[in-house]
Residue frames relative to the residue before (quaternion, step in Angstrom):
aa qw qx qy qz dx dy dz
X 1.0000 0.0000 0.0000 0.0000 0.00 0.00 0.00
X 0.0741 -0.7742 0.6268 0.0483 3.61 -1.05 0.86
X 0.1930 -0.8401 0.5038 0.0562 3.71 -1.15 0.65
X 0.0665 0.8199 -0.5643 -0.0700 3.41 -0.39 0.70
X 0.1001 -0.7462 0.6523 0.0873 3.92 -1.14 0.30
X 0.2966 -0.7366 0.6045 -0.0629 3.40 -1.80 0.86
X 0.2907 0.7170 -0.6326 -0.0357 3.29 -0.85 0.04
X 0.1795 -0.6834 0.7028 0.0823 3.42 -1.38 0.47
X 0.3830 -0.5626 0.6892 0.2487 3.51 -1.59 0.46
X 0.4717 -0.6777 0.5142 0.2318 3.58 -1.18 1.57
X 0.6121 0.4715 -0.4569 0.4408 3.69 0.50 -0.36
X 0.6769 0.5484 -0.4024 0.2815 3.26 0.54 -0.40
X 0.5827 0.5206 -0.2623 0.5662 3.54 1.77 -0.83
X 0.5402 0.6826 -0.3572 0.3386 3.34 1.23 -1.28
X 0.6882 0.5079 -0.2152 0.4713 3.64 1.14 -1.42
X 0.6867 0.5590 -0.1740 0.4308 3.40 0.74 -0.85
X 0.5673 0.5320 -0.2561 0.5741 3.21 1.52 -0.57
X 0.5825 0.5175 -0.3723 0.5042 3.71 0.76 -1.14
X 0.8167 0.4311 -0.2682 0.2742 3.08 0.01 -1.63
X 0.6178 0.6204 -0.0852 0.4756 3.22 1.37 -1.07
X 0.2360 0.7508 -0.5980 -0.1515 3.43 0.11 -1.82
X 0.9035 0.0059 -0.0753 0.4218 3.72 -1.10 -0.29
X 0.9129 0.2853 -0.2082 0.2044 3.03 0.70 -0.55
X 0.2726 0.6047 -0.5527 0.5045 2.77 1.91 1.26
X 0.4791 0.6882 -0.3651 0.4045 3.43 1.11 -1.05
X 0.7883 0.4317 -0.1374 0.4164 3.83 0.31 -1.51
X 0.6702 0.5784 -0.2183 0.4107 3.40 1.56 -0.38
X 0.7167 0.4005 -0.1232 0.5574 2.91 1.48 -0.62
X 0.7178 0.1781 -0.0715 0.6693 3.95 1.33 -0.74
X 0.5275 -0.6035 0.5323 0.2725 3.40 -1.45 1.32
X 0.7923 -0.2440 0.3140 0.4627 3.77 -1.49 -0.23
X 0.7673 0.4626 -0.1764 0.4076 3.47 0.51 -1.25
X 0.5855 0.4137 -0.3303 0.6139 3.91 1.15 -0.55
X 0.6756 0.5668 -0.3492 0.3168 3.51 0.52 -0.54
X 0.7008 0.3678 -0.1818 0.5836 3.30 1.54 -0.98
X 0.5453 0.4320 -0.4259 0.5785 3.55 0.94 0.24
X 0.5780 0.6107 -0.3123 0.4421 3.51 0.70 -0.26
X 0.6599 0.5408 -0.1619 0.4958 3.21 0.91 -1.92
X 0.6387 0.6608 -0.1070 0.3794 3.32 0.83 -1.15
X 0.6041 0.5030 -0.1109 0.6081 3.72 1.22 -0.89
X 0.1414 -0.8918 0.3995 0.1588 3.35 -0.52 1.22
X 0.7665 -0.0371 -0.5524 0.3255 2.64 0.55 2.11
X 0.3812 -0.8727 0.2587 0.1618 2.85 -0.26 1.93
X 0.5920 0.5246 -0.4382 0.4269 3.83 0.88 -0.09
X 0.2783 0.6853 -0.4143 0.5303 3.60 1.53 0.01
X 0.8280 0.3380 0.0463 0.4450 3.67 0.28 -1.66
X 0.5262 0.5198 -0.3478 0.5762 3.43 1.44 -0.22
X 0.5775 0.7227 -0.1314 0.3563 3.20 1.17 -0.80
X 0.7374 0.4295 -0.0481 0.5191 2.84 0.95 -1.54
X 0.6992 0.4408 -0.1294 0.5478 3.42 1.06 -0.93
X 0.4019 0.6433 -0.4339 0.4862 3.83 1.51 -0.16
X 0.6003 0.6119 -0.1644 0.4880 3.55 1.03 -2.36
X 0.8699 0.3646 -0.2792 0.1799 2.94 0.10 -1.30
X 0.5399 0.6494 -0.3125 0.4349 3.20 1.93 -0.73
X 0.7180 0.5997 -0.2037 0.2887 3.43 1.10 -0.62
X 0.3527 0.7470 -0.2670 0.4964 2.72 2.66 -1.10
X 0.6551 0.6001 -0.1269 0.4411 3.12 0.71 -2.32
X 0.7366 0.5024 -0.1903 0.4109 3.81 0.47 -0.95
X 0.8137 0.2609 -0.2018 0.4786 3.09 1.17 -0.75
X 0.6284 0.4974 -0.4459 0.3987 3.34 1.10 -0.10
X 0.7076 0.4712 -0.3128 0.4236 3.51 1.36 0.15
X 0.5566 -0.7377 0.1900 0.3315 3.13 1.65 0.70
X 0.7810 0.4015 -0.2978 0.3745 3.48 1.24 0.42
X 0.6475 -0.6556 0.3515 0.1650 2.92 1.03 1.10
X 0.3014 -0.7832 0.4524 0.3017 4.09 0.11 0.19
X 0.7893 0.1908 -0.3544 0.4637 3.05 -1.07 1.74
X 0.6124 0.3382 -0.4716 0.5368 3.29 1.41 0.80
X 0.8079 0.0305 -0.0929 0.5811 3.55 -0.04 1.42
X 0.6922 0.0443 -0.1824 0.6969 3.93 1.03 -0.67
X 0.2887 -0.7089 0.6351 0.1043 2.18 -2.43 0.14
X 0.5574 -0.6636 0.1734 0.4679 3.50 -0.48 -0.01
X 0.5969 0.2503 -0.4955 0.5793 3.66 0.47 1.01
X 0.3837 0.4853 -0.6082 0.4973 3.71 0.62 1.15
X 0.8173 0.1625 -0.2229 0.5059 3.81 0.71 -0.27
X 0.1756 -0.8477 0.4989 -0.0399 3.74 -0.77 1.83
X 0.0083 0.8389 -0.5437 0.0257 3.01 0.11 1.04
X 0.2929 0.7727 -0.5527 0.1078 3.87 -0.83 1.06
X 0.5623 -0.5822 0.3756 0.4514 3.22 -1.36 0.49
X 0.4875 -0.4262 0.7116 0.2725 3.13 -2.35 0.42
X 0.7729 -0.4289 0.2823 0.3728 3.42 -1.64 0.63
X 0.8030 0.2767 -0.2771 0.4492 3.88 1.49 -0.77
X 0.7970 -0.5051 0.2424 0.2256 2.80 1.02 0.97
X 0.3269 0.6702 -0.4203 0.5171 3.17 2.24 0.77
X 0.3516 -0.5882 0.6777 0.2668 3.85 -1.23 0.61
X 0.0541 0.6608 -0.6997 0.2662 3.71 -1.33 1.61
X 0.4523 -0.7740 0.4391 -0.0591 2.75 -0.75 2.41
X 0.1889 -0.6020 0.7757 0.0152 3.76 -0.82 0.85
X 0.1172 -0.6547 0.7423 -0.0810 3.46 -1.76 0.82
X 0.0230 -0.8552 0.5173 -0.0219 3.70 -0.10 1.24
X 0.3060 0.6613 -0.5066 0.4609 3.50 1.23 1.36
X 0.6246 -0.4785 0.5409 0.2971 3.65 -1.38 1.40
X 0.7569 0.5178 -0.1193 0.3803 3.35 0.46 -1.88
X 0.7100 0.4135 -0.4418 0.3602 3.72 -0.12 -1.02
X 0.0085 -0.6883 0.7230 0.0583 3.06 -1.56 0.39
X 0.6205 0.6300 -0.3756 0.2775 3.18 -0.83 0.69
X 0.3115 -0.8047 0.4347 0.2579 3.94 -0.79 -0.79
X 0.2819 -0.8247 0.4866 0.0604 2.94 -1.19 1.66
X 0.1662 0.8175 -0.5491 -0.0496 3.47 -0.62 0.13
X 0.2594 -0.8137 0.5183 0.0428 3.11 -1.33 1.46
X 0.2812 -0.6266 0.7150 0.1308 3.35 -1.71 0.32
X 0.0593 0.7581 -0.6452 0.0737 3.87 -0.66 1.11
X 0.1082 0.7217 -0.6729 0.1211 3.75 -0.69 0.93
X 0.1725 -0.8076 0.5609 -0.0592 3.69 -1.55 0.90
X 0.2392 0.8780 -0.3506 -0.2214 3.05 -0.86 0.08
X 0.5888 -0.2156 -0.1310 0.7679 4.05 0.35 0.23
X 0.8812 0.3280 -0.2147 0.2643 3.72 0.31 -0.92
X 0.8567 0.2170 -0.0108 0.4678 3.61 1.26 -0.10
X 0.3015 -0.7334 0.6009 0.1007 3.39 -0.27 0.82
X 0.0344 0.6995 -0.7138 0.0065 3.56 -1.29 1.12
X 0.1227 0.7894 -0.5943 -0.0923 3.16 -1.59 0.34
X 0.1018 -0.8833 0.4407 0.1235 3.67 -0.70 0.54
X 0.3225 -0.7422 0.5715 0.1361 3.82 -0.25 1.02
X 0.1827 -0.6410 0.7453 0.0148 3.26 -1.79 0.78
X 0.0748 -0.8261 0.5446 -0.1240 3.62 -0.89 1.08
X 0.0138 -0.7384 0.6656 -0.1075 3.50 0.07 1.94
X 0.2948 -0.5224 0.7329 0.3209 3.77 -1.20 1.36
X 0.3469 -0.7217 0.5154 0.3053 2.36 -2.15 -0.16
């Protein structure tokens, strides 16, 4: 098992978003995070969270983003209750990821768990 954990400060995405809008949004989260994002009533809140969480996800698999993934190589969306469940769009990966994403006005944390298989 390998663990990795993140946090970012939401103002910091918050700004990037302004400056940016969607298409910092689209760079970082596939169609589906975007509307689950979009969807949350406030979605840079949730962009947030899911930023962390890729990174959680990145480091507890040991490659760090842009050494083999990228960021719509890691999908991170809710299940119907609203649990965060990790997709991996690599030929290669094998295994399971599971995440924990929690916020709050100022910071977005997340922490990944990685069982090879």
């Amino acid at each position: 098992m390998e663990i990795g954990v993140d946090i970012v400060e939401i103002a910091r995405i918050r700004s990037v978003y302004e400056r940016f809008g969607q298409t910092f949004m689209k760079k970082i989260l596939t169609e589906s995070e975007t509307a689950q994002c979009l969807s949350k009533p406030d979605p840079v809140a949730s962009l947030a969270g899911r930023f962390a969480a890729k990174e959680a996800v990145s480091k507890a698999l040991g490659t760090g983003i842009s050494k083999g993934l990228f960021w719509h190589s890691i999908e991170i969306l809710n299940d119907e209750s609203g649990k965060p469940c990790v997709t991996i769009h690599s030929p290669t990966f094998t295994g399971r990821v599971s995440i924990s994403i929690s916020h709050d006005r100022h910071s977005a944390v997340a922490m990944a768990l990685y069982e090879k298989a």
